[in-house]
N, CA, C and O atoms as a CHARMM CRD file, in Angstrom:
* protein
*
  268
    1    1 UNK  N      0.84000  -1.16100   0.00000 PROA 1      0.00000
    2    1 UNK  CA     0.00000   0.00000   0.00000 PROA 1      0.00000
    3    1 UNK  C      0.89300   1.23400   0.00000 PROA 1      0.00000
    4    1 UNK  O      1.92900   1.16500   0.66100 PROA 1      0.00000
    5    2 UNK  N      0.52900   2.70500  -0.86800 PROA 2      0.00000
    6    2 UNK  CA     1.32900   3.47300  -1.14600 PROA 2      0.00000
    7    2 UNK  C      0.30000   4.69400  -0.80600 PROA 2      0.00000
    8    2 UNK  O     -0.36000   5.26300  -1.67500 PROA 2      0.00000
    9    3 UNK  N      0.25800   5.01000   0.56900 PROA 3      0.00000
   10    3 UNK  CA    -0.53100   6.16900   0.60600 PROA 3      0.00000
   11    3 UNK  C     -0.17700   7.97700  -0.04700 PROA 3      0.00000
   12    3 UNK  O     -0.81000   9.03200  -0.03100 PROA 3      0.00000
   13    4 UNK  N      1.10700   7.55900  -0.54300 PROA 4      0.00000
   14    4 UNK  CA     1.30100   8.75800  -1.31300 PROA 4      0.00000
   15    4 UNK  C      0.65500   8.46100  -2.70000 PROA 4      0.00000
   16    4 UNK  O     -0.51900   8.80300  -2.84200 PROA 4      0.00000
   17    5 UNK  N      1.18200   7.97200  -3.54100 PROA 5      0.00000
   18    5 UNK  CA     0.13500   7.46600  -4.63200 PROA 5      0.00000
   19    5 UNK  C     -1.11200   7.04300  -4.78700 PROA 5      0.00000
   20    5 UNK  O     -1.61600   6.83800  -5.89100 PROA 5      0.00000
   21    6 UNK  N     -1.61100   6.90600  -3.84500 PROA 6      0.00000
   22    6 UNK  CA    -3.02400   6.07000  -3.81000 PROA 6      0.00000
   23    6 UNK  C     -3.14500   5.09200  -4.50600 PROA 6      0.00000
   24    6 UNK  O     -4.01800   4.80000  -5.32300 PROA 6      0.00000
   25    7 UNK  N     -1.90100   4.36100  -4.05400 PROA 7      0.00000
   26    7 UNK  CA    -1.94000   2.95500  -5.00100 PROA 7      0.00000
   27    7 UNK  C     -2.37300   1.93500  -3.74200 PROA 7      0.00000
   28    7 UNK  O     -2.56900   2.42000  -2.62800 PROA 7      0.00000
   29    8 UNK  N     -2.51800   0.41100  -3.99400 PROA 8      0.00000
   30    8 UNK  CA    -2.41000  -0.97000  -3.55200 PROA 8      0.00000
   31    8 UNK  C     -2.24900  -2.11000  -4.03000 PROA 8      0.00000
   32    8 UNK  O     -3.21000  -2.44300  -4.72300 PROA 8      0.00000
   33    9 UNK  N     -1.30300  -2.99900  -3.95100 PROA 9      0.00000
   34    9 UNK  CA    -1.10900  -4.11200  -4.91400 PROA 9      0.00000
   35    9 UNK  C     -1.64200  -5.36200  -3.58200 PROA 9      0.00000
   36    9 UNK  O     -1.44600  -5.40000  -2.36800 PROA 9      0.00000
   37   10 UNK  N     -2.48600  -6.40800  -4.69200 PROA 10     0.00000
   38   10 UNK  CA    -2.93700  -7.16900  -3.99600 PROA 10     0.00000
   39   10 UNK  C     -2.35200  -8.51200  -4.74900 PROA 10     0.00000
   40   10 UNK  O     -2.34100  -8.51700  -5.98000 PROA 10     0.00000
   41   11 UNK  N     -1.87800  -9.62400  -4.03300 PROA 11     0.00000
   42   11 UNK  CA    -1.83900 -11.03400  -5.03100 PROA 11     0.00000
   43   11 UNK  C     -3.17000 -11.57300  -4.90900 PROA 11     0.00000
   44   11 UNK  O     -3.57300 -11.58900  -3.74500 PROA 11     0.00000
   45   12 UNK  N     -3.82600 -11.93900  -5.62000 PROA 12     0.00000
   46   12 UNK  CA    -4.68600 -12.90300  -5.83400 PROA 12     0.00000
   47   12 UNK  C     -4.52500 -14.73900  -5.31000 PROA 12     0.00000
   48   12 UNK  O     -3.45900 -15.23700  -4.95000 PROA 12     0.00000
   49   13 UNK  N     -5.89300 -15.50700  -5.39700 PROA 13     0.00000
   50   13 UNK  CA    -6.15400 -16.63600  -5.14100 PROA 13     0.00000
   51   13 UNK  C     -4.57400 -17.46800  -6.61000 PROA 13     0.00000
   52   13 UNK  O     -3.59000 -18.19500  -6.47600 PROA 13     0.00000
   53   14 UNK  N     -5.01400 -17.00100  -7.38400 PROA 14     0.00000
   54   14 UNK  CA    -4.02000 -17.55600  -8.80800 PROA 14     0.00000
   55   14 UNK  C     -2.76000 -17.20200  -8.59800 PROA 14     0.00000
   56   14 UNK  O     -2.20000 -17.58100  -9.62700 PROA 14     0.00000
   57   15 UNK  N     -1.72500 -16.57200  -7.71500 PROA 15     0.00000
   58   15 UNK  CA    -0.82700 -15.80300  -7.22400 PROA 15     0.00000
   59   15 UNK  C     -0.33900 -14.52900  -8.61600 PROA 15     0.00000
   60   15 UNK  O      0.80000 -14.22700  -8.97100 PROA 15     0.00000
   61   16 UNK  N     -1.32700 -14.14400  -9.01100 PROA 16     0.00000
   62   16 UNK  CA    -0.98300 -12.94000  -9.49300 PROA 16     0.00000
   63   16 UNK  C     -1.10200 -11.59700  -9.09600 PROA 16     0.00000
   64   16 UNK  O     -2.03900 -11.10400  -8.46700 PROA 16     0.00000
   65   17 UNK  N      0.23300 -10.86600  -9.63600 PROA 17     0.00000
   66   17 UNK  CA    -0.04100  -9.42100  -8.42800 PROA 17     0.00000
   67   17 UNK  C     -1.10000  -8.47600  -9.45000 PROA 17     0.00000
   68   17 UNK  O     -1.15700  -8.54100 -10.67800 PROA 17     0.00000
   69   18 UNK  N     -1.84500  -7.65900  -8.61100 PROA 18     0.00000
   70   18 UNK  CA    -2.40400  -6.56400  -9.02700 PROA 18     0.00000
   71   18 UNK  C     -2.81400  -5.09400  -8.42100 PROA 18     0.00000
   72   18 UNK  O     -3.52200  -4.86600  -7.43900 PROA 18     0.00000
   73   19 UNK  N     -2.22600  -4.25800  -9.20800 PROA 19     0.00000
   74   19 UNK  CA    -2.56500  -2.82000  -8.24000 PROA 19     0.00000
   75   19 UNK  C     -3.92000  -2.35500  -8.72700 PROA 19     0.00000
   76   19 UNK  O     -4.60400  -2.66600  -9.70200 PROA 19     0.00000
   77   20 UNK  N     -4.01900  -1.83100  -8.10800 PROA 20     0.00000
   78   20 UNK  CA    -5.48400  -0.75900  -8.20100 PROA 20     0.00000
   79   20 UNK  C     -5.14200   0.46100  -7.14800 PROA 20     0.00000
   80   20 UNK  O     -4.48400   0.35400  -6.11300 PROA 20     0.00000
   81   21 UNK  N     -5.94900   2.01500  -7.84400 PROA 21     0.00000
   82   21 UNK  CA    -5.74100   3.09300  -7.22200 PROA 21     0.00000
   83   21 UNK  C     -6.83000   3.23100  -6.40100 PROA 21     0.00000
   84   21 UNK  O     -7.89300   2.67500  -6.67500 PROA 21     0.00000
   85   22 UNK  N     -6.67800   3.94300  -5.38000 PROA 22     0.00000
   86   22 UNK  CA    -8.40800   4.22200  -4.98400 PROA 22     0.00000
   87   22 UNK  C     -7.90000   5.96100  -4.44300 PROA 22     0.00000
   88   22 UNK  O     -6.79600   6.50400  -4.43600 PROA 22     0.00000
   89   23 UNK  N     -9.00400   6.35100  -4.11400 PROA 23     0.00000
   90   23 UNK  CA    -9.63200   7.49100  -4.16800 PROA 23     0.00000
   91   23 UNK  C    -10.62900   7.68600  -2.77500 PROA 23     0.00000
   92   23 UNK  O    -11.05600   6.72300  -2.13800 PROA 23     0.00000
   93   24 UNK  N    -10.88800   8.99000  -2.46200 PROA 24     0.00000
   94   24 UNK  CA   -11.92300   9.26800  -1.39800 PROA 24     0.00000
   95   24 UNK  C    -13.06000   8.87300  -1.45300 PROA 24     0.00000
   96   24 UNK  O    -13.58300   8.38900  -0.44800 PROA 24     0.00000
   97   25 UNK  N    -13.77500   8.98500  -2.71500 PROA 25     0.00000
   98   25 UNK  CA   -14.73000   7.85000  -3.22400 PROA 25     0.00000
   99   25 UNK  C    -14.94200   5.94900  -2.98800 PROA 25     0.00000
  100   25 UNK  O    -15.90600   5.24100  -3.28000 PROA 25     0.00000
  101   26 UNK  N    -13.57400   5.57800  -2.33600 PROA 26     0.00000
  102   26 UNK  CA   -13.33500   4.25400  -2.42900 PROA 26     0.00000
  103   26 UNK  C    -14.03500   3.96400  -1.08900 PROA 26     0.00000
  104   26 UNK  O    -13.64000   4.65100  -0.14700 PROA 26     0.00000
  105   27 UNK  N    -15.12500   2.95600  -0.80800 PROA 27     0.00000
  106   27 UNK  CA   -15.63600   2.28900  -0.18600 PROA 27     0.00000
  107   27 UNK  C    -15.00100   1.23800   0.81800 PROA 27     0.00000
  108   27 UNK  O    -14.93800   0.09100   0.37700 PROA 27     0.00000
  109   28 UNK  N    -14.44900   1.48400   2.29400 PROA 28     0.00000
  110   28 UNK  CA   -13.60700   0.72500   2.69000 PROA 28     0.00000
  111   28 UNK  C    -14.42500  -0.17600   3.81500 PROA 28     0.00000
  112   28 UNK  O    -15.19300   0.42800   4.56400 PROA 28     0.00000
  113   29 UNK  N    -14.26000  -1.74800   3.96000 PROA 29     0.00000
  114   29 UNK  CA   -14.97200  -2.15700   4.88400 PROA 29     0.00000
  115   29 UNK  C    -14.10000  -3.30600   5.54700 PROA 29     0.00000
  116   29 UNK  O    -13.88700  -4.41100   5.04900 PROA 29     0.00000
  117   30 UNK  N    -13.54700  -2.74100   7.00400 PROA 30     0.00000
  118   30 UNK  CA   -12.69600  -3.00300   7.48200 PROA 30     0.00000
  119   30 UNK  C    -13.01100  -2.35300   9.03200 PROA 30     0.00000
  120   30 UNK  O    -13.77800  -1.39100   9.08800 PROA 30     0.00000
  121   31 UNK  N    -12.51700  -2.79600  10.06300 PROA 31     0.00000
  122   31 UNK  CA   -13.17400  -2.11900  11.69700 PROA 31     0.00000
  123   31 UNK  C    -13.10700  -1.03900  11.47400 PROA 31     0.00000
  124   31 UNK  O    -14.25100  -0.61800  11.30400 PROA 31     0.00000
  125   32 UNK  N    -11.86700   0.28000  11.28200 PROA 32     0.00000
  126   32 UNK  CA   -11.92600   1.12900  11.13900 PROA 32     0.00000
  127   32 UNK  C    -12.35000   1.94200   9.94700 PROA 32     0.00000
  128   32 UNK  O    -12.38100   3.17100  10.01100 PROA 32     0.00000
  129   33 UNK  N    -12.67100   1.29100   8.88300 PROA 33     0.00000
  130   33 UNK  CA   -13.12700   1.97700   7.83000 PROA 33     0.00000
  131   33 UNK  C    -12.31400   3.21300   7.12200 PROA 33     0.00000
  132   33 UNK  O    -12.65500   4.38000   6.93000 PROA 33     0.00000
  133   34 UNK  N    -10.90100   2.38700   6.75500 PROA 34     0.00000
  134   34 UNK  CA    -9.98600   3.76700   6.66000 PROA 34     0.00000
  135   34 UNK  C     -9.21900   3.07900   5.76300 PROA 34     0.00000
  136   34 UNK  O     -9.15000   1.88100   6.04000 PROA 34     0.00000
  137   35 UNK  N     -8.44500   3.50900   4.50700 PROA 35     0.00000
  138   35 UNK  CA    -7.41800   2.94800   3.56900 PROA 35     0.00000
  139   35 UNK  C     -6.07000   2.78700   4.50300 PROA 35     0.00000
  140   35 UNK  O     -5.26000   1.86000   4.52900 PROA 35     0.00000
  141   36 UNK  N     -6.11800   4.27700   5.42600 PROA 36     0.00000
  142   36 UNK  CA    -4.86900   3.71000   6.92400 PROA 36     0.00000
  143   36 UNK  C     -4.94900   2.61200   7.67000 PROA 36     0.00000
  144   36 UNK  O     -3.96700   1.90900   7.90900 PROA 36     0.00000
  145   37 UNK  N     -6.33300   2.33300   8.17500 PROA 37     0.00000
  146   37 UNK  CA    -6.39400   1.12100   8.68500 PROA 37     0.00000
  147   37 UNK  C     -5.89300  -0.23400   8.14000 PROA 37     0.00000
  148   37 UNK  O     -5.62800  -1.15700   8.91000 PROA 37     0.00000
  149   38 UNK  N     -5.76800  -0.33800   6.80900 PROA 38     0.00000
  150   38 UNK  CA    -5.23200  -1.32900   6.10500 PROA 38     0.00000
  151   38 UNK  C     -3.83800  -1.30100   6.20400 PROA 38     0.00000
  152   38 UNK  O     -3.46200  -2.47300   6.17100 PROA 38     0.00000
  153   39 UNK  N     -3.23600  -0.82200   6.27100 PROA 39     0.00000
  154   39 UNK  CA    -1.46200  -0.81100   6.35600 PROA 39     0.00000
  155   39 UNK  C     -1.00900  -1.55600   7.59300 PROA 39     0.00000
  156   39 UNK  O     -1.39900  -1.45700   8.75700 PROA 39     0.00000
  157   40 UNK  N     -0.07300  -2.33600   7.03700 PROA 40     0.00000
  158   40 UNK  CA     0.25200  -3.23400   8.11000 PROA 40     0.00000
  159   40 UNK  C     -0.59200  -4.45400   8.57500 PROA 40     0.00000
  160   40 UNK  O     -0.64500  -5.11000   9.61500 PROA 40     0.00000
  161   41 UNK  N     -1.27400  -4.48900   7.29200 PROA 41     0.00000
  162   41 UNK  CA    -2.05500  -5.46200   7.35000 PROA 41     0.00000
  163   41 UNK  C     -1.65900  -6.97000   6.33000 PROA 41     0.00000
  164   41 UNK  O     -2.44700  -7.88600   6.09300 PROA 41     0.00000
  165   42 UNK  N     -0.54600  -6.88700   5.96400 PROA 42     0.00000
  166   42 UNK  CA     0.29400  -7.45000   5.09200 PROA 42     0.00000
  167   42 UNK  C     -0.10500  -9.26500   4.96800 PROA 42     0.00000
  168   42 UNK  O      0.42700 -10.13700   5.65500 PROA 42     0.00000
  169   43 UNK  N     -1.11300  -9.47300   3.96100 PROA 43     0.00000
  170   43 UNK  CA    -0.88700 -10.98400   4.17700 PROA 43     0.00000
  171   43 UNK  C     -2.00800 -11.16500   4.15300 PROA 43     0.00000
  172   43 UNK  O     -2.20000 -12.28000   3.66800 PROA 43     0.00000
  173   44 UNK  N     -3.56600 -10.34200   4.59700 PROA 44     0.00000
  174   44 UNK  CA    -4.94100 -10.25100   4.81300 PROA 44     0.00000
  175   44 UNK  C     -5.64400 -10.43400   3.78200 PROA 44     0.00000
  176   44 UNK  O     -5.08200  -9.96200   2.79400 PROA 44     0.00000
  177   45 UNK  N     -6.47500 -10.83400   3.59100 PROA 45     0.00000
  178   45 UNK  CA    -7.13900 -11.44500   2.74700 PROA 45     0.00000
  179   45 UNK  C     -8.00600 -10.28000   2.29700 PROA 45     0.00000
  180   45 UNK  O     -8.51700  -9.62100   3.20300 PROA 45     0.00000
  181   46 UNK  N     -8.26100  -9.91200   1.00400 PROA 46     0.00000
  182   46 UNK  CA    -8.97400  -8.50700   0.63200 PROA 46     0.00000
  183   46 UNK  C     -9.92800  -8.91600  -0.27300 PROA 46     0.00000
  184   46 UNK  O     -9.74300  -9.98500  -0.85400 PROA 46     0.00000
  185   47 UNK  N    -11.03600  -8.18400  -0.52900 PROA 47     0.00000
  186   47 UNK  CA   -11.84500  -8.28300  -1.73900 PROA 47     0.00000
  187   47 UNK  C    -12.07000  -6.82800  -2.05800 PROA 47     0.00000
  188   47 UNK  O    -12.46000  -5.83100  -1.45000 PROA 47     0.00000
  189   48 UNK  N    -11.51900  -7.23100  -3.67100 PROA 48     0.00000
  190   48 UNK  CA   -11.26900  -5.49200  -4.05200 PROA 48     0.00000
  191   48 UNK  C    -12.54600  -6.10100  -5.11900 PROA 48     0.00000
  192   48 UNK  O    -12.66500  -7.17800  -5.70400 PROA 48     0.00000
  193   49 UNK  N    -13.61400  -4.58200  -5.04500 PROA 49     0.00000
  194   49 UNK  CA   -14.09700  -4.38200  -6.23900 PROA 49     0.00000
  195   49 UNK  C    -14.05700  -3.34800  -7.26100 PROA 49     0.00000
  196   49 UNK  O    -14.68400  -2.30200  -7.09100 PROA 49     0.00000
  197   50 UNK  N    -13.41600  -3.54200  -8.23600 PROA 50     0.00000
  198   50 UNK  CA   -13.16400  -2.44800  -9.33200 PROA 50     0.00000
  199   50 UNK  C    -13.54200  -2.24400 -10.77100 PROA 50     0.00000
  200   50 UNK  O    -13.96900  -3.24000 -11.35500 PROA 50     0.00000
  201   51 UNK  N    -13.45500  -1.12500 -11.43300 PROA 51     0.00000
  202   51 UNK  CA   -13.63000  -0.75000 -12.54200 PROA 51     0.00000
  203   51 UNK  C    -12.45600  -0.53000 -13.28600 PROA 51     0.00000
  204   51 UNK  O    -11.38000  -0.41700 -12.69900 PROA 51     0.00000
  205   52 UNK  N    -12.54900  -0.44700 -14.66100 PROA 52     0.00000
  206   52 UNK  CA   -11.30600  -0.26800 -15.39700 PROA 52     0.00000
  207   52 UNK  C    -11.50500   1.41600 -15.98900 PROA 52     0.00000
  208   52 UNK  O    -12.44900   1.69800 -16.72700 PROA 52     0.00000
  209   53 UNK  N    -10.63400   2.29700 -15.61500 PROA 53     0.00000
  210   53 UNK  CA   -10.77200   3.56100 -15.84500 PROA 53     0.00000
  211   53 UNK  C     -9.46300   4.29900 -16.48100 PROA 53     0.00000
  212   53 UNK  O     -8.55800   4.54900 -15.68400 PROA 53     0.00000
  213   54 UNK  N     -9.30800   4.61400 -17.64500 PROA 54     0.00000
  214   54 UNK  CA    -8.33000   5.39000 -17.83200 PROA 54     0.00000
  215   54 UNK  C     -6.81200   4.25600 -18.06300 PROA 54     0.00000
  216   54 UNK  O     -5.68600   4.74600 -17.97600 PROA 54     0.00000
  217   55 UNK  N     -6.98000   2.99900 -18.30600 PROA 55     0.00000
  218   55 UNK  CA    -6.05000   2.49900 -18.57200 PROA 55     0.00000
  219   55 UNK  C     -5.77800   1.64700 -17.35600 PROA 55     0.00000
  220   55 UNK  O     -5.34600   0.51600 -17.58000 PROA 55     0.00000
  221   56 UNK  N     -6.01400   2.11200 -15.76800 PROA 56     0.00000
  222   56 UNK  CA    -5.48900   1.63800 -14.68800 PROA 56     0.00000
  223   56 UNK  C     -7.20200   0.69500 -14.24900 PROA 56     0.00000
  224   56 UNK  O     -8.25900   0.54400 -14.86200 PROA 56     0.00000
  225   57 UNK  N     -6.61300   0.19000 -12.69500 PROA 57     0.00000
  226   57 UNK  CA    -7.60600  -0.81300 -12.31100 PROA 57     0.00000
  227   57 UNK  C     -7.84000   0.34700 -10.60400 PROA 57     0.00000
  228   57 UNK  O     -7.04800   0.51200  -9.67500 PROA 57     0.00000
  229   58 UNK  N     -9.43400   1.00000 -10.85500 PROA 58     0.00000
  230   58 UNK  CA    -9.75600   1.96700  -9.78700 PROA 58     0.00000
  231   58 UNK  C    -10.75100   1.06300  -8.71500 PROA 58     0.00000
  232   58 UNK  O    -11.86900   0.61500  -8.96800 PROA 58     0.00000
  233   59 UNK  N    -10.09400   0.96300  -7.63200 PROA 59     0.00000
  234   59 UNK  CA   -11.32100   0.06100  -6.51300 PROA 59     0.00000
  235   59 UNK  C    -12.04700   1.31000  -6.31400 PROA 59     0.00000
  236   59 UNK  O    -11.81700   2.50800  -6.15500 PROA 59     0.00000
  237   60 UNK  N    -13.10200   0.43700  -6.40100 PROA 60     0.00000
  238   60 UNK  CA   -14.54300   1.12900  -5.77200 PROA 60     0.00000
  239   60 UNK  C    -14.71300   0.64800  -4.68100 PROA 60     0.00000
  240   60 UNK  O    -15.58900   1.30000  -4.11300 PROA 60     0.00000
  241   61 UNK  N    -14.28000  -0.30000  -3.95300 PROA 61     0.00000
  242   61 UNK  CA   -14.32300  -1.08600  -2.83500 PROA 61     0.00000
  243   61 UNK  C    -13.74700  -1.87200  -2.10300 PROA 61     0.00000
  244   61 UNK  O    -14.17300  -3.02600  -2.15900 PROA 61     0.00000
  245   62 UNK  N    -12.81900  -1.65200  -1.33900 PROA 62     0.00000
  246   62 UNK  CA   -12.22900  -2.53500  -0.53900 PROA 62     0.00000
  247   62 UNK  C    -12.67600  -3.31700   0.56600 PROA 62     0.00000
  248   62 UNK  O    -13.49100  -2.78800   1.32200 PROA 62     0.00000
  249   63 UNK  N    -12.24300  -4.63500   0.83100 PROA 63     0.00000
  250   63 UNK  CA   -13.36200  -5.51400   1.78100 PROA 63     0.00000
  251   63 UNK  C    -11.96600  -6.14000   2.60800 PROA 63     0.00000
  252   63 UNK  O    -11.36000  -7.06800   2.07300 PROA 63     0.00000
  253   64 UNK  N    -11.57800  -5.69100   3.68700 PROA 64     0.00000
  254   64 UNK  CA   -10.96900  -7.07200   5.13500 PROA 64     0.00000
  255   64 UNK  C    -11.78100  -8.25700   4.90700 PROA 64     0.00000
  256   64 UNK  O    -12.95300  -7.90300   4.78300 PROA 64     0.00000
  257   65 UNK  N    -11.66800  -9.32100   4.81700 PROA 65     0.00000
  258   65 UNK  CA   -12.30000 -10.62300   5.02300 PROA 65     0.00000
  259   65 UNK  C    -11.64700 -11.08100   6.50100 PROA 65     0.00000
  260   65 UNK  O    -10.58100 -11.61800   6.79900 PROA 65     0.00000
  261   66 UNK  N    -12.54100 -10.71600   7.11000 PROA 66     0.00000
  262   66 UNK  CA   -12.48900 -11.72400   8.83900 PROA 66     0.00000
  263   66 UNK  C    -11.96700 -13.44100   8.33800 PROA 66     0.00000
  264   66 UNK  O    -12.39300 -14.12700   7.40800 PROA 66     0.00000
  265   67 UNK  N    -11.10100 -13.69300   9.17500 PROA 67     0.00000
  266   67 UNK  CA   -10.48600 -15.04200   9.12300 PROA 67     0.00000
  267   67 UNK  C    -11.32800 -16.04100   9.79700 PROA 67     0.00000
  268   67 UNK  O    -10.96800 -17.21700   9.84900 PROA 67     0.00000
């Protein structure tokens, strides 16, 4: 996670990496409900939902999955 860029790279179930940008608009659902809250969260299981915008991959939604 790159809170200067508003980037996040996630690996997937297939072990492929993928970034996506998000934005203030981005939907976060996680205890604290914060793109900060995610940092240091290294290893957590995510469900990103996104759109393809402008060439890049923009979450509209980020999801913590409780273990």
């Amino acid at each position: 996670m790159d809170t200067q860029t508003n980037m996040i790279a996630v690996r997937g179930a297939d072990q492929k990496d993928m970034t996506f940008a998000y934005n203030e608009s981005t939907q976060v659902i996680s205890p604290d409900k914060t793109i900060q809250g995610l940092t240091g969260k290294a290893g957590a299981a995510l469900k990103v939902t996104y759109r393809e915008e402008r060439g890049s991959n923009l979450a509209t939604k980020i999801e913590l999955m409780e273990k």
